[in-house]
VEXDRENDO-134007 format. One record per residue (C-alpha): x, y, z. Coordinates in steps of 0.5 Angstrom, whole numbers, padded with zeros to 4 digits, always signed. Example, Ala and Ser with C-alpha at 12.3 -4.5 7.8 and 13.67 -1.06 7.14 Angstrom:
<rs>
+0025-0009+0016+0027-0002+0014
</rs>
This chain:
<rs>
+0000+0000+0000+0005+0005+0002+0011+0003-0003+0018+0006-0001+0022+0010-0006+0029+0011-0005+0034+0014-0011+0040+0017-0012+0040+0021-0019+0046+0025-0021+0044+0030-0027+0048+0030-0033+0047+0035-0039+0051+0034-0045+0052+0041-0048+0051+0039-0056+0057+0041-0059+0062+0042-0052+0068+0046-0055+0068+0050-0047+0067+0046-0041+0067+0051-0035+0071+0047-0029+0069+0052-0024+0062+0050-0023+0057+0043-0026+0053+0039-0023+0057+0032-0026+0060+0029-0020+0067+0025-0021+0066+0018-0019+0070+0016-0013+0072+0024-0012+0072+0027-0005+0067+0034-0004+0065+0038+0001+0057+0039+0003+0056+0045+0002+0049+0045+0003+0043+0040+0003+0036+0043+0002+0030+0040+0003+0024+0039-0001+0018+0035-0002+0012+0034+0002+0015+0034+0008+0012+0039+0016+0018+0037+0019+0023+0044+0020+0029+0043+0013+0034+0043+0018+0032+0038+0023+0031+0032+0017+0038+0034+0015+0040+0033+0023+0035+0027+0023+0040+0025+0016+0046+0026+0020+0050+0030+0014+0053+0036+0017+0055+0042+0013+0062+0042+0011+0063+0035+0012+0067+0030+0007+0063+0026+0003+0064+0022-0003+0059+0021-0008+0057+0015-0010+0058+0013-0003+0057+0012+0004+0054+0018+0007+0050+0018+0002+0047+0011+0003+0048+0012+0011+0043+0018+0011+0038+0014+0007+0038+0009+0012+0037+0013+0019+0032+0016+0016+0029+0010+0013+0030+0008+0020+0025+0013+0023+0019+0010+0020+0017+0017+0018+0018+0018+0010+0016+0013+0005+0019+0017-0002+0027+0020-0001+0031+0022-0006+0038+0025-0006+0039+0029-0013+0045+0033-0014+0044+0040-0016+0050+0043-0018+0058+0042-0016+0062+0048-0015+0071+0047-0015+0070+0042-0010+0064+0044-0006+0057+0040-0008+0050+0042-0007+0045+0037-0006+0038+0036-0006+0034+0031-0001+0027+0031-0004+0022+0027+0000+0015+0025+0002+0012+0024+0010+0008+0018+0011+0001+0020+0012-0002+0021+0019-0008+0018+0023-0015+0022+0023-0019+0017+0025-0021+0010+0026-0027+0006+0025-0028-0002+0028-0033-0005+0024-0035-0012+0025-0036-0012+0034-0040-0009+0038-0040-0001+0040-0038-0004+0047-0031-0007+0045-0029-0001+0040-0025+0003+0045-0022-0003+0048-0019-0004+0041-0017+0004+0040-0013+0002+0047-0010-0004+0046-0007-0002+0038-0005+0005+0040-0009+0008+0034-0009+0015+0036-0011+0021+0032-0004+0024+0028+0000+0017+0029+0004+0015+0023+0001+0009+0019+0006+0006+0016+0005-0002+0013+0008-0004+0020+0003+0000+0023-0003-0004+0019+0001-0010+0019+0002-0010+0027-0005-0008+0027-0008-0013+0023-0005-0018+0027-0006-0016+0035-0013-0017+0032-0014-0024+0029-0009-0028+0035-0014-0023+0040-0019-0026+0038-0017-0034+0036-0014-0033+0043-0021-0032+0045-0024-0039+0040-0025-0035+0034-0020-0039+0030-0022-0037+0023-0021-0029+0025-0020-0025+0019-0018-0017+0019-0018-0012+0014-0016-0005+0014-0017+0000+0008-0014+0007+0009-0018+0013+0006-0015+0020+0004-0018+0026+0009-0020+0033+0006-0014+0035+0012-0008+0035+0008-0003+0029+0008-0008+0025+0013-0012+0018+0012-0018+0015+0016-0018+0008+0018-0022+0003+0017-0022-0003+0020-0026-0009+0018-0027-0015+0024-0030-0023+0022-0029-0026+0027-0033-0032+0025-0035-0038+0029-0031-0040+0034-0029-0047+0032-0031-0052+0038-0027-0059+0039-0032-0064+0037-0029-0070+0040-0021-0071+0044-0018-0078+0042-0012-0083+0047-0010-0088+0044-0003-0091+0047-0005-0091+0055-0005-0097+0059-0004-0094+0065-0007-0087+0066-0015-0087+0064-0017-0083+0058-0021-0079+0064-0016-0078+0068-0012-0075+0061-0017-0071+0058-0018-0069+0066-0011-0066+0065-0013-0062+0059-0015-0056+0063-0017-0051+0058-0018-0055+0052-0025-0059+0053-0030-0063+0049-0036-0061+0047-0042-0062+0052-0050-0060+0052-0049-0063+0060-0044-0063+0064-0045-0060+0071-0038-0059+0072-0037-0055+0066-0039-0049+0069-0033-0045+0068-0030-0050+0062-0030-0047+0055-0030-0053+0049-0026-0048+0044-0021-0049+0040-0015-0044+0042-0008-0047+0040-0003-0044+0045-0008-0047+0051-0008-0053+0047+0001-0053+0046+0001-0052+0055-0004-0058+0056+0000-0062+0051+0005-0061+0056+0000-0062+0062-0001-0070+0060+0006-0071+0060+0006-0069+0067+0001-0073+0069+0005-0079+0068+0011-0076+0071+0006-0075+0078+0004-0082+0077+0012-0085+0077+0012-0085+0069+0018-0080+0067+0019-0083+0061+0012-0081+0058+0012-0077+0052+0007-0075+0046+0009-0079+0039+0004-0075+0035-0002-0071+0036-0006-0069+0030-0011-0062+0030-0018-0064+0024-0021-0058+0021-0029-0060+0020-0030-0053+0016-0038-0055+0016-0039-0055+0023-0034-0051+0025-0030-0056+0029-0024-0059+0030-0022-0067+0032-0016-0068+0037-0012-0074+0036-0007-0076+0041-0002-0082+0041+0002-0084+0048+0008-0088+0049+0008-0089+0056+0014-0092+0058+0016-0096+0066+0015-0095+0072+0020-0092+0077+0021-0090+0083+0025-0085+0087+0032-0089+0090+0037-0086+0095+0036-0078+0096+0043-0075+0097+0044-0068+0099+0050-0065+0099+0054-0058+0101+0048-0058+0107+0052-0054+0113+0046-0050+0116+0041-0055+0116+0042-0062+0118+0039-0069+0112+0034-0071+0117+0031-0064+0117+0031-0063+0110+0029-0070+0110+0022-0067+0112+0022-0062+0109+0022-0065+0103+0017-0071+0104+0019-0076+0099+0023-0083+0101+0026-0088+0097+0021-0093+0095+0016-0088+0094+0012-0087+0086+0018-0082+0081+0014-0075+0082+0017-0070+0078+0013-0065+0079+0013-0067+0086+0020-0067+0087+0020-0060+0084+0016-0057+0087+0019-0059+0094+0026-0056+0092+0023-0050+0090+0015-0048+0089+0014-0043+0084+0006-0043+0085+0007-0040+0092+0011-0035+0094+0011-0037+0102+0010-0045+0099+0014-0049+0105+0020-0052+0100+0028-0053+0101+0029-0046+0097+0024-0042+0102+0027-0045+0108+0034-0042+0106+0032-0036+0103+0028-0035+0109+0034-0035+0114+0038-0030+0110+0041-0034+0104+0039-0031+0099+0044-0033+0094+0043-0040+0095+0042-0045+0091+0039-0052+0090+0038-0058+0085+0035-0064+0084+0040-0068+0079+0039-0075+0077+0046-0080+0078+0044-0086+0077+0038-0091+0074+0037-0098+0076+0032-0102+0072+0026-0098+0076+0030-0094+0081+0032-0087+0080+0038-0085+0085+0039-0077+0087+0043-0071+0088+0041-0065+0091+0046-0061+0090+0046-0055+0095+0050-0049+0094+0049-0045+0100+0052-0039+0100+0053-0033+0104+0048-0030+0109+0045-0023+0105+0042-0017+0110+0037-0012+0108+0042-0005+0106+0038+0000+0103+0030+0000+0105+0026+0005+0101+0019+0007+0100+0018+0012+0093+0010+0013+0091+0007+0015+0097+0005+0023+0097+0000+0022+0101+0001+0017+0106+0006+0019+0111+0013+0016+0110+0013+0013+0118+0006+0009+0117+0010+0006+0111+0016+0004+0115+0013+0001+0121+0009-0004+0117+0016-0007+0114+0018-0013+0116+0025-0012+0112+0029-0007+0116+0037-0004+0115+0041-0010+0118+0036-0015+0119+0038-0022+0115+0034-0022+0109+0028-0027+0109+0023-0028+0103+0018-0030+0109+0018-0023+0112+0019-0019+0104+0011-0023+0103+0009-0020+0109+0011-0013+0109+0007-0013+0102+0001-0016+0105+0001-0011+0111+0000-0005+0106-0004-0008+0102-0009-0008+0108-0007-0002+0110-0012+0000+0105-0009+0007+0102-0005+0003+0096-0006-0001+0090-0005-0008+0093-0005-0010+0084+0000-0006+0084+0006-0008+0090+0011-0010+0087+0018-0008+0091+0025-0008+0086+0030-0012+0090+0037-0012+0087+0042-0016+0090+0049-0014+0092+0053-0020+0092+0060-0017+0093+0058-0015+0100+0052-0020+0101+0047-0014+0103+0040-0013+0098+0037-0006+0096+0030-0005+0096+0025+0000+0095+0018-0001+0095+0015+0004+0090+0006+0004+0092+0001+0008+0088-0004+0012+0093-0011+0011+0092-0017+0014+0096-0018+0012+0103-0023+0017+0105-0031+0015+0103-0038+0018+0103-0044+0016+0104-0050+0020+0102-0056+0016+0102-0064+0019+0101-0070+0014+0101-0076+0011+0105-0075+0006+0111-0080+0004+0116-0085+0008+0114-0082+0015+0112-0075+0019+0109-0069+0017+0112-0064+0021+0110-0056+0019+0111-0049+0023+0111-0043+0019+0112-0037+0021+0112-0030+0017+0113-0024+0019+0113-0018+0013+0114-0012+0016+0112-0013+0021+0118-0007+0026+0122-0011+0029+0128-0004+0032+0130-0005+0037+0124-0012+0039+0125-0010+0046+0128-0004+0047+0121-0009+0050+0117-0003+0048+0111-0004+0041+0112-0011+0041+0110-0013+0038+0103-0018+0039+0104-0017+0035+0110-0010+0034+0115-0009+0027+0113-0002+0021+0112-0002+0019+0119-0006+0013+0118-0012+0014+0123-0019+0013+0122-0024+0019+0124-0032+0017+0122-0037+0021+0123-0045+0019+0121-0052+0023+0121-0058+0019+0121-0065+0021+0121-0072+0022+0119-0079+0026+0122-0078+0021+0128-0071+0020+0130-0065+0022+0129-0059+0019+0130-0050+0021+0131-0044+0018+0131-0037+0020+0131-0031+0014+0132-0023+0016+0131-0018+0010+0131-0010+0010+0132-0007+0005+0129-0001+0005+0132-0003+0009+0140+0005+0011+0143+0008+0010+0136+0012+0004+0137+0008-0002+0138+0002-0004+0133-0003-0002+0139-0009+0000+0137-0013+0006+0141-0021+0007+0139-0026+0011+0142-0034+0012+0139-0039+0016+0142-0047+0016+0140-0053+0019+0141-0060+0017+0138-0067+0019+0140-0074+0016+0136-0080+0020+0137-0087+0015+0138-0089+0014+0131-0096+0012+0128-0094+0008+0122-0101+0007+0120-0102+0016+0120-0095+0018+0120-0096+0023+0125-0090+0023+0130-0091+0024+0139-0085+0028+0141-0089+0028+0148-0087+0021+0147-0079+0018+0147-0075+0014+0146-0067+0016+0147-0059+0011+0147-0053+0014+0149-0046+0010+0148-0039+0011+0149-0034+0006+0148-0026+0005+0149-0022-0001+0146-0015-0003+0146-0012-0008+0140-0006-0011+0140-0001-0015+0136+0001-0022+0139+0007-0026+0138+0004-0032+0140+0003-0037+0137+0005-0032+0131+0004-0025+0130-0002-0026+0126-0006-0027+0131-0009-0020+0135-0013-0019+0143-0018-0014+0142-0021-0011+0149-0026-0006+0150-0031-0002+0155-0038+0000+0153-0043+0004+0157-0051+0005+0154-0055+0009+0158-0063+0008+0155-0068+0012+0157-0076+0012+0156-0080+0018+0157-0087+0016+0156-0085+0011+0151-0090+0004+0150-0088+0000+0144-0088-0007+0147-0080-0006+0147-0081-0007+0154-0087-0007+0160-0085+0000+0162-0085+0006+0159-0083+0010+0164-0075+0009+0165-0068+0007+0164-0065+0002+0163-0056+0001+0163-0052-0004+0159-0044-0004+0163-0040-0009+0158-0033-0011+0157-0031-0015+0150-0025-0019+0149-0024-0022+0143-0018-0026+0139-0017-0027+0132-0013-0028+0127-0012-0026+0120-0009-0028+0115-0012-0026+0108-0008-0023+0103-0005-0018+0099-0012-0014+0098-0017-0013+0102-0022-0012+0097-0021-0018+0094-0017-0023+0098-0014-0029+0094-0011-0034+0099-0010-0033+0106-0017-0034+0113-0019-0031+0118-0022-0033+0125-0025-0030+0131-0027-0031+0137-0030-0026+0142-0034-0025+0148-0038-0020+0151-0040-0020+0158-0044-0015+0163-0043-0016+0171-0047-0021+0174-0051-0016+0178-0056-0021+0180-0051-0024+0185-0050-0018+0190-0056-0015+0189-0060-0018+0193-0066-0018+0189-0071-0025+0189-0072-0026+0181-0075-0032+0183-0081-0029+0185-0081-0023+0180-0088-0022+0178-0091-0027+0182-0097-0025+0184-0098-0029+0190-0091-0026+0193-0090-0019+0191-0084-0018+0187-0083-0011+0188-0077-0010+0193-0072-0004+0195-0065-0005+0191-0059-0003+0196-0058+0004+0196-0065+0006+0197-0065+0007+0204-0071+0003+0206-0068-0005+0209-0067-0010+0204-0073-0014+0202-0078-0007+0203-0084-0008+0199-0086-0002+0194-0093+0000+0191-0094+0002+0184-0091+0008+0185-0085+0005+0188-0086+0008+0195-0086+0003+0201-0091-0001+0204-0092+0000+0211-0096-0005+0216-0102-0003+0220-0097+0001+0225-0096+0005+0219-0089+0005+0221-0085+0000+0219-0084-0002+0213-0089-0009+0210-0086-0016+0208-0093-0018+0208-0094-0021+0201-0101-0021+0200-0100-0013+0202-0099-0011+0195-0100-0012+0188-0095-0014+0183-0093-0009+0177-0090-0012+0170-0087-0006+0169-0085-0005+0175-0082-0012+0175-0078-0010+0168-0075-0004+0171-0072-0009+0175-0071-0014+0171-0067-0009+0166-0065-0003+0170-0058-0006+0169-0058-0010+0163-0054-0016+0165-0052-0022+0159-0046-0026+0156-0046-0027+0149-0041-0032+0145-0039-0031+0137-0035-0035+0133-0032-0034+0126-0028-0037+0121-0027-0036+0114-0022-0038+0108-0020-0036+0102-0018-0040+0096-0015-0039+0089-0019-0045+0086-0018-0045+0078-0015-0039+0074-0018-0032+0078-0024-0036+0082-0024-0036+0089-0027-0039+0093-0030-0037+0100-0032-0041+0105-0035-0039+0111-0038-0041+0118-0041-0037+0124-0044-0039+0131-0047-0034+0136-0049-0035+0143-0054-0030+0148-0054-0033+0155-0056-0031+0161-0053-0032+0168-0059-0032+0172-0064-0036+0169-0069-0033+0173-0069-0027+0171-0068-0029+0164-0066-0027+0157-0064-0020+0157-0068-0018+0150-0063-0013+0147-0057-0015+0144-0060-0021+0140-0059-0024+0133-0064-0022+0127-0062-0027+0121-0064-0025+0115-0062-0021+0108-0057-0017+0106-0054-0016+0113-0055-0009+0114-0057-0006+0120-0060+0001+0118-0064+0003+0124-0065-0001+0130-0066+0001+0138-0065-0006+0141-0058-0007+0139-0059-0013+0135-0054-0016+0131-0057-0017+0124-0054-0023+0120-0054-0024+0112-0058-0030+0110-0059-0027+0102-0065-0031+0100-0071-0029+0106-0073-0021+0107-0069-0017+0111-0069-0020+0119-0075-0025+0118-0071-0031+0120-0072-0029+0127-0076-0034+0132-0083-0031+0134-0088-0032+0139-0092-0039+0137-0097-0038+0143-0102-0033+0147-0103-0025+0146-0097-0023+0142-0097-0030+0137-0093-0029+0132-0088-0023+0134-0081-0024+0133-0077-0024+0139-0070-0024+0136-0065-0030+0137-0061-0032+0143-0057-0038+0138-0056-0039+0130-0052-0041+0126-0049-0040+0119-0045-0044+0112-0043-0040+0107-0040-0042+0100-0038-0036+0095-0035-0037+0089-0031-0030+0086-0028-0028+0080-0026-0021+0078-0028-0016+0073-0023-0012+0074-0018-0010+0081-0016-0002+0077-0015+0004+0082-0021+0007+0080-0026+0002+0081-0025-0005+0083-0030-0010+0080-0032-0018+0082-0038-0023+0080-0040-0029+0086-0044-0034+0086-0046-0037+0092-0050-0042+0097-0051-0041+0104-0055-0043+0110-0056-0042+0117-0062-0042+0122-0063-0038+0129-0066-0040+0135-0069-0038+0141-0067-0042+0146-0061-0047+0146-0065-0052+0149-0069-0051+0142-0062-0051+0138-0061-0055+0132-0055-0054+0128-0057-0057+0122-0065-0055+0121-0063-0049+0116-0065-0045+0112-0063-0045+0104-0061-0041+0099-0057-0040+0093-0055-0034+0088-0051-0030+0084-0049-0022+0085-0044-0016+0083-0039-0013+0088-0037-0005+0086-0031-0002+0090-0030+0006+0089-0025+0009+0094-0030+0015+0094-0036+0011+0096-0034+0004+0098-0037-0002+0097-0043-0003+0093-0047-0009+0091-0053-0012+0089-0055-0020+0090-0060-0024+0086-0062-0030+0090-0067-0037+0092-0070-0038+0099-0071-0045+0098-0075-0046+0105-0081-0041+0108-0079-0035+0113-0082-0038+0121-0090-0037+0121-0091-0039+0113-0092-0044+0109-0089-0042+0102-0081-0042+0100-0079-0034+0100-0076-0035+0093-0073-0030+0088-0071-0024+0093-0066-0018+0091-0062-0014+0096-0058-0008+0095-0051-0008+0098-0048-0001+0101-0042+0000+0105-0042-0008+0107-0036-0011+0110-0031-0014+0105
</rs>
């Protein structure tokens, strides 16, 4: 299309009758003679500036040339080179003594205006303008189109479509010396692998080998487990499988197996292919004596173990491999690792086989240990947010400390969970001085943004609730009063500052919360403290007329203490924490309690261990778990009170007594009002039963004026890379409210509401709301089953829940990270653990979508099948969807 034109032309004008030749000046050079370049100019179609094509052409004014000859050919080839010019022509205009003048006429290749993909979808064209670089005033050269062509057809036979066919036209633009491209696509039909045939194998099933090919697959109308297996055809994935059979014979002991020939049939009506593929197999060996040599640090019996193969066991090439060194896991246990995690990074370790008898392979595993390496420079470059001491202290690797690769992978993991960093993006440069045994590093991050808002507006409970959150994770308290640090907000020390406001025609509720990770500086010792206030007014929810005569209010304050473990390993954290809930009722009857009128206290202290391990990024966790146990416990007050709750509510013995304190003799019994209970002398205080009537709401302000309870919660949670980018999340969940008075009985606050998508956006009670998708929201709690209030829920004091996720990722970019899931997951709650059955669940199934955006957090939305009926009905729940907004990842 674009032809390239290249001459040298050396005019010659014969002058008829030649009786006088000037030889002072001509433009007919002599052959092999020396001249001085006088001047070169440039003509032709040309944008670029004369004298920067000839310094492109490297000519100088003034240099010795000779012509014909090299300079003149190296010019034309440097700016052949630039890929600029598709006609160059040199011409000699005139000779003057030993001075020459030349022309260099030439013509610029045309510049891209714009591009059109016809043959895919609107969605799939800027995604191609990305990946082949076609941007507006780009040169288009046949490289260029050739290039272009090319990516196309192998992107998409890369993704089945086999028979891809790529054309691309080129047409003039009114815009001088431009072109428009436009760029034909026929993908075709994917071409399908119809039937896959073994023949050879003895040994091994044709299972267990077509098995092996992992991303080349017959074509199945049913197959359940062919949920993520495509039967395309695509080359590259079937060479890597080839490959993959004859390492299946190597795990199974055969070392000798290989692949004598394998055939690809082209069925072009169908548009599917045929694979033949014939085996020889081979014996049988075993592994025979394991030697090690050079091993000074560690002694055989040690390595040994760590190796895990003995003499006598089946030949396993890949096993043995991936025991010396496994490059699938970074943190796998294997010899390599061992020594690089004890500071010899220079090590080396090899598996060499030295004799083979029969079915017996004996081996070698030659070590060259090397000398111990320290960490030397550690530097961090990247971060113009976060502040360099925020960074540091997350690092395992510091200057003198011996090089590990165990303490390298933790440190990535560290600020990947910190959440202000690309965690796609950590990837430390490492260079090794192996003069002075010492390793350089520099970790270079991308900041991202890790404060959040949340601004939420719609109708709950019967009115407009309206929400103003904002979360500020990347904090720095100690410059709120430097007006320079605001940017808007003082920020780069790593604390957590939280602020919610919530509310509607009825109630109002405010939050403010602020975490230091690092309380002292020193030792990751976490400081937290929250305080809140909320107050809901009585509401009609039939009227919608609010009472502000009739409240309802809860202040809290809390302080907590988190610190990192050495032991067992210092992946575990003791968390401890004191909270105090001041409820205070003013003529306020919903059934929440008895009483109205009152006040009730909740005194509490949390304790929890955990362990986590997940990793690298927090969003989208690929290997690693994470446990928790916790217990939250209030006083028993019930044991020094003095109070009879055995008789509580009795009317035959009045229940109604004076509490210490009140400066009446313990066991004083009080009238409605509270005042005490006088016998006939009107003197002394009455302990006469029938003198009095008993008062459920004065049993209740009893009961509840000190909230007393314990409860237990336990979490586990895996995550594992199944296949490709598949995750596979596992998950399982048991919580327990206990009383420690069983006659004075469950407290109904703090109890467990199963159900939905696991968000609590407004509740009086303090309940713990738990995801169960497939039901609506909190309608697995236990309810009433007799008397008055039948079918009410009260809250569970037990549940259980199991979890199974399945992610896959869309795309984990900075901006926005994008992940699909399918899940299934059961879990029931239960009144009492006398009613407690574990396994007489709930189920569900479904699919969803999970956005992460740094400026607004986690985003979602679940399709998902509720199998069973909610308590009190008989029709499955069914298809229900939920809306996910700021849930934990």
């Amino acid at each position: 299309m674009f032809q390239k034109t290249i001459k040298l032309v050396f005019s010659i004008i014969f002058l008829g009758s030649i009786s006088t030749v000037n030889a002072q000046e001509s433009n007919i050079p002599e052959a092999g003679k020396k001249y001085v370049l006088a001047n070169v100019d440039v003509t032709g179609k040309i944008t670029y500036n004369q004298q920067t094509v000839v310094t492109f052409s490297g000519l100088e004014k003034g240099q010795i040339i000779t012509v014909p000859g090299d300079e003149i050919s190296s010019a034309i080839k440097k700016l052949w080179k630039l890929g600029l010019f598709n006609d160059i022509n040199f011409y000699v205009n005139k000779i003057q003594n030993d001075s020459i003048f030349l022309e260099l006429n030439i013509n610029e290749l045309p510049k891209l205006n714009e591009v059109k993909f016809k043959g895919v979808k609107k969605g799939k064209v800027e995604e191609l303008t990305k990946d082949t670089d076609l941007k507006k005033d780009k040169v288009v050269n046949e490289n260029l189109l050739t290039t272009t062509k090319n990516y196309i057809e192998n992107k998409y036979k890369k993704d089945g479509f086999y028979n891809t066919k790529v054309s691309i036209n080129t047409i003039p633009d009114s815009t001088e010396n431009r072109v428009n491209m436009v760029v034909n696509i026929d993908r075709g039909k994917k071409v399908k692998i119809r039937t896959i045939d073994f023949s050879g194998n003895s040994q091994l099933k044709t299972g267990e080998l077509k098995s092996a090919l992992s991303n080349t697959k017959e074509k199945s109308l049913i197959n359940p487990f062919r949920i993520f297996k495509s039967s395309k055809f695509i080359k590259d994935k079937y060479n890597e499988d080839l490959i993959a059979v004859v390492d299946k014979y190597k795990e199974n002991g055969y070392r000798d197996a290989r692949i004598t020939s394998e055939t690809v049939t082209y069925n072009d009506k169908k548009n599917t292919v045929d694979i033949k593929i014939n085996l020889e197999e081979g014996k049988k060996y075993y592994f025979g004596d394991i030697r090690y040599l050079g091993n000074t640090v560690y002694n055989t019996q040690y390595l040994e173990q760590i190796l895990g193969i003995k003499k006598g066991d089946v030949y396993n090439g890949k096993l043995l491999q991936e025991r010396i060194a496994d490059k699938s896991k970074p943190d796998g246990n294997d010899l390599t690792n061992e020594y690089q995690n004890n500071g010899y990074l220079f090590s080396n370790i090899n598996a060499v086989e030295v004799k083979t008898a029969n079915d017996t392979i004996d081996f070698e595993i030659r070590i060259t240990e090397g000398p111990i390496a320290y960490f030397n420079k550690v530097t961090v470059t990247g971060n113009d947010k976060t502040n360099d001491h925020v960074i540091y202290r997350e690092l395992r690797t510091k200057p003198g400390d011996k090089w590990s690769k165990e303490n390298l992978m933790r440190s990535l993991r560290e600020l990947g969970q910190l959440g202000y960093f690309d965690p796609e993006a950590l990837k430390p440069d490492i260079k090794p001085n192996g003069a002075d045994g010492t390793v350089d590093i520099n970790y270079n991050v991308v900041e991202k943004g890790s404060s959040q808002v949340e601004l939420q507006g719609g109708y709950g409970g019967g009115g407009f609730i309206g929400t103003l959150g904002l979360s500020f994770n990347n904090f720095s308290i100690r410059n709120i009063f430097n007006k320079e640090a605001y940017n808007p907000l003082p920020m780069g020390d790593g604390q957590k500052m939280a602020l919610r406001l919530q509310g509607s025609s009825y109630f109002q509720t405010y939050s403010l919360s602020f975490t230091e990770p690092w309380f002292g500086g020193k030792k990751p010792v976490s400081f937290s403290t929250s305080l809140s206030h909320s107050k809901q007014y009585l509401y009609n929810y039939s009227t919608r007329d609010v009472t502000r005569e009739q409240s309802f209010t809860i202040s809290s304050i809390s302080v907590g203490m988190a610190k990192r473990l050495k032991v067992p390993d210092d992946y575990f954290i003791l968390s401890q924490s004191v909270a105090y809930q001041y409820y205070n009722l003013n003529n306020y009857f919903t059934g929440l309690f008895t009483f109205g009128n009152g006040d009730s206290r909740n005194l509490t202290y949390t304790i929890g261990l955990t362990r986590s391990s997940k990793g690298l990024n927090p969003i989208y966790p690929t290997y690693g778990s994470e446990f928790s146990l916790t217990g939250k416990f209030t006083l028993p007050y019930s044991l020094f009170n003095g109070v009879d709750y055995g008789n509580l509510g009795n009317l035959e013995e009045n229940k109604m007594v004076s509490q210490p304190g009140d400066g009446l003799p313990p066991g004083t019994y009080l009238d409605e009002d509270g005042n005490p209970i006088y016998e006939s002398d009107g003197m002394t205080p009455s302990t006469d039963y029938t003198q009095a009537a008993a008062d459920p709401a004065k049993v209740d302000q009893v009961r509840f004026n000190w909230l007393e309870y314990y409860k237990i919660k336990f979490k586990a949670d895996w995550y594992t890379k199944v296949y490709d980018k598949f995750v596979l999340r596992t998950l399982g969940e048991f919580g327990f409210l206990g009383a420690y008075n069983q006659e004075r009985g469950l407290v109904p606050f703090e109890r467990f509401y199963l159900g939905g998508d696991g968000l609590a956006n407004f509740s009086m009670d303090g309940r713990e709301v738990i995801q169960l998708r497939g039901y609506p929201n909190q309608s697995l709690a236990p309810i009433i089953e007799e008397g008055p209030k039948k079918g009410q829920q009260i809250g569970a004091t037990v549940y259980n829940k199991f979890s199974l996720e399945l992610r896959y990722p869309i795309t984990l970019a900075q901006s926005a990270s994008i992940y699909a899931l399918t899940f299934a997951e059961a879990g029931a709650s239960f009144d009492s653990f006398k009613n407690y059955s574990p396994f007489s669940l709930k189920r569900s199934a479904g699919f969803g979508l999970r956005v992460f955006m740094p400026a607004f957090g986690l985003l979602g939305i679940d399709f998902a099948h509720g199998f069973d009926a909610v308590p009190g009905e008989t029709q499955k729940s069914g298809w229900q969807t939920h809306f996910i907004i700021g849930q934990q990842f």
